[in-house]
C-alpha positions in Angstrom: 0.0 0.0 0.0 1.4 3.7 -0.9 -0.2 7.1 -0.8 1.0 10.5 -1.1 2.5 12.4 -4.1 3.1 10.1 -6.8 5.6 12.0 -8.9 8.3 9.9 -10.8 6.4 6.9 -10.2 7.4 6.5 -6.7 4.4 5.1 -5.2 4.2 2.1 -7.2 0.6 1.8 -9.1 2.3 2.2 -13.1 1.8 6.1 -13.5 2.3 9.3 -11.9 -0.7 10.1 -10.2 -1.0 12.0 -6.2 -2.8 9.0 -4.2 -4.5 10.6 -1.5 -5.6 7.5 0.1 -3.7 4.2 0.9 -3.9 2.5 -1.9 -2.7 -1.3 -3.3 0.6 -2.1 -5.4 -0.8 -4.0 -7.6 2.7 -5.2 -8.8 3.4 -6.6 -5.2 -0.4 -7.9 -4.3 -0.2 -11.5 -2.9 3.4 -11.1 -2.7 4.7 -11.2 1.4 6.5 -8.2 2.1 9.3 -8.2 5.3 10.7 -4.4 4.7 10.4 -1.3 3.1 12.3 1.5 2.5 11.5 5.2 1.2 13.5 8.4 -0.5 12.0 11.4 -1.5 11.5 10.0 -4.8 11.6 6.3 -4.9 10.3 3.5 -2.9 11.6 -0.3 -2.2 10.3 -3.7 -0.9 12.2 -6.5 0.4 9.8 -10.3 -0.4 10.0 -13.1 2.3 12.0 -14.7 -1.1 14.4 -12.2 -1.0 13.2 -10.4 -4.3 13.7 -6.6 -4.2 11.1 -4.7 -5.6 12.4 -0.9 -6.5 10.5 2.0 -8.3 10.7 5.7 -8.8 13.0 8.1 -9.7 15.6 6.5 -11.2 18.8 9.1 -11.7 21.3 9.1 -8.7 20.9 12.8 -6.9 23.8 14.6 -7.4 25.6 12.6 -10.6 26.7 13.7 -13.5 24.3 14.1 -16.5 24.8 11.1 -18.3 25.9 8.9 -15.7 25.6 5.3 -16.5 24.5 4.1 -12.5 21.2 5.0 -10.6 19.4 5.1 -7.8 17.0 2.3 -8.2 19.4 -0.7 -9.3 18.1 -1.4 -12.8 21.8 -0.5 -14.0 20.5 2.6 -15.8 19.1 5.9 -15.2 15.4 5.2 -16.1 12.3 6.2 -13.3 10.5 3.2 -13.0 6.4 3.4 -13.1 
């Protein structure tokens, strides 16, 4: 479940939108969640299989334009919806 400002993707339900409610990631439903962990403009969640789930703004803060490494661990610089 995520709510808030949804900018960059960062709460998880596929688009940008402000949820101002708690509402269901449906990309995690049915999975069992053990931790999470927020920034100011991405989101992450550790599975009971060890999976980790990351989505959001995708650019490291402060690197250089172009930088080949992100925030999110994709291995690129993409926001993730």
């Amino acid at each position: 479940w995520s709510w808030g400002k949804g900018g960059f993707g960062k709460l998880g339900h596929g688009d940008q939108q402000n949820q101002w409610q708690p509402t269901k990631i449906e990309a995690i439903a049915g999975l069992r969640v053990v931790a999470v962990s927020a920034g100011g403009g991405h989101s992450l969640a550790l599975t009971a299989d060890g999976s980790l789930w990351s989505w959001g703004f995708g650019s490291a803060p402060g690197s250089a334009p172009g930088a080949p490494w992100g925030q999110l661990g994709h291995g690129d610089t993409q926001d993730q919806l």
